[in-house]
C-alpha positions in Angstrom: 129.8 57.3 95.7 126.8 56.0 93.5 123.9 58.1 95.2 126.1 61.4 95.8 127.0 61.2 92.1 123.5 61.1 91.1 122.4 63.7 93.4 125.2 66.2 92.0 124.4 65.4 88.9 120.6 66.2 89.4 120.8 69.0 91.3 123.2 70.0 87.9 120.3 69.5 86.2 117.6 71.6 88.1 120.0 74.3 88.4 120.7 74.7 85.1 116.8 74.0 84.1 116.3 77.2 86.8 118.5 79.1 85.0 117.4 78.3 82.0 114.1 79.5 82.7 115.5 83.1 84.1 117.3 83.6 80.8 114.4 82.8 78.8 112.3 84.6 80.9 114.4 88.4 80.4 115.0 87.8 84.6 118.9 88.0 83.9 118.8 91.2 82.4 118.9 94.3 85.5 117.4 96.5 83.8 114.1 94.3 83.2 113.7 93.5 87.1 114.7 97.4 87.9 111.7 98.2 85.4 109.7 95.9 87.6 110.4 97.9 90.9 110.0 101.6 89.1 106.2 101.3 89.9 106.1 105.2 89.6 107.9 105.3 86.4 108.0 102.9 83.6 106.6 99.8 85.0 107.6 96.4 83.2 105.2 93.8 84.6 107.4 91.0 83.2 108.2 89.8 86.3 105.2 89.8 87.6 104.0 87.3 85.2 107.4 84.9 86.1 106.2 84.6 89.8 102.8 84.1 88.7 103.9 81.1 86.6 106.2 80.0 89.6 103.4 80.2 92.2 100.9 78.6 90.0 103.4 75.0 89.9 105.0 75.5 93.7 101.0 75.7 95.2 100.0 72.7 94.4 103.5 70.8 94.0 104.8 71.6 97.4 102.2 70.1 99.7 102.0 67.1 97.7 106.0 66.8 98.0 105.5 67.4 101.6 102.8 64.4 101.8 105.8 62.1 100.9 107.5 60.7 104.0 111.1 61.7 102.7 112.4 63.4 99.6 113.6 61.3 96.6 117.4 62.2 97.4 118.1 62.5 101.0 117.3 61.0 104.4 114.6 63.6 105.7 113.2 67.2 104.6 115.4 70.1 105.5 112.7 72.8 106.4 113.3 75.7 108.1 112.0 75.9 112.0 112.0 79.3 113.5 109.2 81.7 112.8 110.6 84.2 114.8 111.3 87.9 113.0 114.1 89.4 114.1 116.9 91.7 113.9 119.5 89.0 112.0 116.5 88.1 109.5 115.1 92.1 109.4 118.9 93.0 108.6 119.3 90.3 105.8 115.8 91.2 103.9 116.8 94.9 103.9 120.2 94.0 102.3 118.6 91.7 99.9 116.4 94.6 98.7 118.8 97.2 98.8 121.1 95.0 96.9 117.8 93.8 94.4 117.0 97.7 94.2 120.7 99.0 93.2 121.6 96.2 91.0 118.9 94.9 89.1 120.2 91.5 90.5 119.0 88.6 93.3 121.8 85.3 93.8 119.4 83.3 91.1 119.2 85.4 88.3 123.0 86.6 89.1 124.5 83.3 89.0 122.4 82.6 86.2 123.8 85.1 84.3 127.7 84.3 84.9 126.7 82.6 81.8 125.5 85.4 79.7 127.4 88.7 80.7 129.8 87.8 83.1 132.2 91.3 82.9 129.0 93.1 84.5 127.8 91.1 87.2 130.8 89.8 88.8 130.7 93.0 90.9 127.4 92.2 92.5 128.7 88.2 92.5 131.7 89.4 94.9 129.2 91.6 97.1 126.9 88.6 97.9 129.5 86.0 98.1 131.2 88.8 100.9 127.7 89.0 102.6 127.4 85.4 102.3 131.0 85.4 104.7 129.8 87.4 106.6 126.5 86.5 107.2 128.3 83.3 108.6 130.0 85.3 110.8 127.0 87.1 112.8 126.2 85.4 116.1 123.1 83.0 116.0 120.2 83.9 118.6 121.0 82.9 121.9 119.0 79.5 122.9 116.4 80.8 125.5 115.4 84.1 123.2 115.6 81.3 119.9 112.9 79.0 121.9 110.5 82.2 123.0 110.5 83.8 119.8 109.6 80.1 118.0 106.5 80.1 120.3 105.4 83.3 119.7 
């Protein structure tokens, strides 16, 4: 009970430190990241500058987490293994965009702003936590086309 309370309880913490920092930083606001991706129109670097300041901590943080032999909370890293590009992840990236594109809005920056305006992102909310579902529900790679496509 002891260590899963103080894991819930940090990973409360960072979440709302990560949210937090997309408030502050306008990324909760759609019309700020659709500004972003109108780089024909009226282009708002602003986000830009938030993955620049993202990027410059997670370089040289991450390999010196990875250099630990487990992570402070949990048994072992979770990591993801397969390197393979595919239809499943091809599919999900082009929804994630689409959905980005229309809506001003990635899972973050929409939970994030529950917070803030709740009335107007609820609808995008409900489309990712139905995409989420199903998501689930797609069939993983079969195990001889999973191995081949790791070596490749």
């Amino acid at each position: 009970r002891g260590p899963l309370m103080r894991e819930s309880l940090l990973s409360l913490l960072a979440g709302c430190v990560f949210g937090a920092g997309l408030a502050l930083s306008g990324m909760t606001d759609p019309s700020r990241v659709l500004g972003f991706l109108d780089v024909a129109g009226d282009w708002d670097p602003t986000l830009a500058f938030v993955m620049g300041g993202a990027l410059l901590v997670t370089f040289p943080s991450f390999p010196a987490i990875l250099r630990r032999s487990r992570p402070w909370l949990r048994a072992a890293f979770s990591l993801p293994t397969r390197k393979a590009v595919d239809l499943r992840l091809l599919a999900g990236a082009t929804f994630f965009g689409v959905g980005w594109g229309l809506a001003g809005f990635c899972p973050g920056p929409a939970v994030a702003a529950l917070a803030l305006a709740p009335a107007a992102v609820w609808p995008f909310v409900a489309a990712m936590i139905a995409g989420m579902a199903l998501a689930q529900r797609l069939p993983e790679p079969s195990e001889p086309a999973r191995a081949s496509a790791d070596r490749q």
